[in-house]
C-alpha positions as CSV (number, residue, x, y, z in Angstrom):
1,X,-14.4,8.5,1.5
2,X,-13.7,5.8,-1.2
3,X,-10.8,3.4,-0.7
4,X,-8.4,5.7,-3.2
5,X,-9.5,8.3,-1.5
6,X,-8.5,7.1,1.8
7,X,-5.0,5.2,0.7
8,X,-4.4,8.3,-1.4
9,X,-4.4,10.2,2.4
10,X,-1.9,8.1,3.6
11,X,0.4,8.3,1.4
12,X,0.3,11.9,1.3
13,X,0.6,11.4,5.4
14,X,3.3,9.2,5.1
15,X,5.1,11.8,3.4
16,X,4.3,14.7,4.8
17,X,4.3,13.5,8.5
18,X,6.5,10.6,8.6
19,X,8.7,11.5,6.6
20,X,9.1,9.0,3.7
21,X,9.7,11.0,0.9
22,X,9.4,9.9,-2.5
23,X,13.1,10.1,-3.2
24,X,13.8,8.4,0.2
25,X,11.7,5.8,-1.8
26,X,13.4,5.4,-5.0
27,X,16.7,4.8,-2.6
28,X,15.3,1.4,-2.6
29,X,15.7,1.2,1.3
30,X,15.7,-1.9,2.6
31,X,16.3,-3.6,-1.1
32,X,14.4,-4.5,-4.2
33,X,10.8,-4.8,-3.4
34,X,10.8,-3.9,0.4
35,X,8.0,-1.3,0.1
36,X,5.8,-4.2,-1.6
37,X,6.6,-6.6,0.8
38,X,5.4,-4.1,3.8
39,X,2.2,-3.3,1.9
40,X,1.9,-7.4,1.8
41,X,2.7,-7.4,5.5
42,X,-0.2,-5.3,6.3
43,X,-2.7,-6.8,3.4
44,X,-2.2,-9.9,4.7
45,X,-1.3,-9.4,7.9
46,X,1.4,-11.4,7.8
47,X,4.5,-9.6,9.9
48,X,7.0,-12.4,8.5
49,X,6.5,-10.3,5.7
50,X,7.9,-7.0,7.4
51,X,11.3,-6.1,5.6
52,X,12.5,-3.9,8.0
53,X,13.0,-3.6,12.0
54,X,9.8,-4.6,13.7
55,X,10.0,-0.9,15.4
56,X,8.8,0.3,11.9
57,X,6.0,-3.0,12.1
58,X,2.5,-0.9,13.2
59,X,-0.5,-3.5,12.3
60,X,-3.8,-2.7,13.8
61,X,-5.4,-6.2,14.0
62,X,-9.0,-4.8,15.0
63,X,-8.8,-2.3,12.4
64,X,-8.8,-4.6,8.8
65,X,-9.7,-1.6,7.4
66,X,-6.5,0.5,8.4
67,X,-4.3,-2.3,7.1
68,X,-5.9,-2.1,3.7
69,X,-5.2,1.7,4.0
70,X,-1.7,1.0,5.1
71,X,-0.9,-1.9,2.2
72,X,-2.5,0.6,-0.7
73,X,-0.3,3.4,0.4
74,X,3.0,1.4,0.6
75,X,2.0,-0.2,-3.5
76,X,1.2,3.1,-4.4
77,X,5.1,4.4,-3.0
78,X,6.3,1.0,-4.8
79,X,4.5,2.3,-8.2
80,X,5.8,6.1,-7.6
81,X,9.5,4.1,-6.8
82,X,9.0,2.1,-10.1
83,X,7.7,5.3,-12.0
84,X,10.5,7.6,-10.9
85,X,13.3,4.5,-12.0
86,X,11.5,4.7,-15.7
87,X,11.1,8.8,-15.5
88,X,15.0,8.6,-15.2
89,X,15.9,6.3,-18.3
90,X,17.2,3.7,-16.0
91,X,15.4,1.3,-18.8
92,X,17.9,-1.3,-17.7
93,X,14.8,-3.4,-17.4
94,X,11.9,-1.6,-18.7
95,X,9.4,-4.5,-19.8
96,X,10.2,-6.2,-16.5
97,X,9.6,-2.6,-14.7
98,X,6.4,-2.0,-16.3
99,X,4.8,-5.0,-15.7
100,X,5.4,-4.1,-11.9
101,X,4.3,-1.0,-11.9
102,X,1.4,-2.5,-13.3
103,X,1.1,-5.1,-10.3
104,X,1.5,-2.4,-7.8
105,X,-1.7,0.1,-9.2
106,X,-3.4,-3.3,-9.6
107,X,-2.6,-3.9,-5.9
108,X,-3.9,-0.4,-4.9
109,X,-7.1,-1.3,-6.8
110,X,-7.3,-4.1,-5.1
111,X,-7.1,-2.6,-1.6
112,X,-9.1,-0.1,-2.9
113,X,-11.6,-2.1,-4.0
114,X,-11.6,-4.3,-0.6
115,X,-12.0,-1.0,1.7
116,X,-14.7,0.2,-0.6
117,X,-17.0,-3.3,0.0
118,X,-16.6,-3.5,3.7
119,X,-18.9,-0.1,4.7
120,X,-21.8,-1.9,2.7
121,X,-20.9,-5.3,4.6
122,X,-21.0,-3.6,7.7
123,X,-24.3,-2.0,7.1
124,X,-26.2,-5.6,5.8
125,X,-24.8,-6.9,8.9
126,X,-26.4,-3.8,10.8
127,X,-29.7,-4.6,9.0
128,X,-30.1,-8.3,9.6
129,X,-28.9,-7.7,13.3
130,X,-31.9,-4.6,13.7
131,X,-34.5,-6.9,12.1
């Protein structure tokens, strides 16, 4: 599976099994920008980060991978948060929204894009090691 592919899953498995609806979501829990500074939290893996009770904190530091997974689906519920708030005319601050939702798909990219090149790293290092 591709990176989108995979952070895509999660989200859908955050929802659907966790519980963390996307109108739970645009509640803002936790305040303005929580859900991107969990997806940082795991990116970076950086738990000062975490915005909410370390209960909720789940990093798996052998699994690089999985946190990428983890950070994509939290920007991608910050982007559906950020979409919903402009779906319902809140357009208090629509420039300033829209550049954020920007940031956040640019942030799943990113992920995306990171999960994506470590299976080909994995099998150089595979090659050179079997040489």
């Amino acid at each position: 599976m591709t990176g989108h592919e995979l952070i895509a899953q999660e989200r859908k498995r955050q929802i659907e099994v966790e519980g963390y609806s996307e109108n739970q979501d645009s509640e803002n829990y936790g305040g303005l920008r929580s859900l991107q500074y969990a997806a940082e939290a795991y990116e970076y893996s950086d738990a000062e980060k975490w915005p909410w009770d370390e209960q909720y904190y789940k990093p798996t530091p052998n699994d690089p991978k999985r946190q990428l997974v983890k950070a994509g689906a939290l920007y991608q519920a910050e982007a559906d948060r950020l979409n919903a708030v402009i779906s319902k005319g809140k357009f208090y601050a629509r420039r300033q929204i829209c550049l954020r939702y920007n940031d956040m798909i640019s942030s799943v990219d990113r992920c995306a894009m990171k999960i994506d090149l470590q299976k080909p790293l994995a099998e150089q290092a595979l090659k050179l090691k079997y040489r």
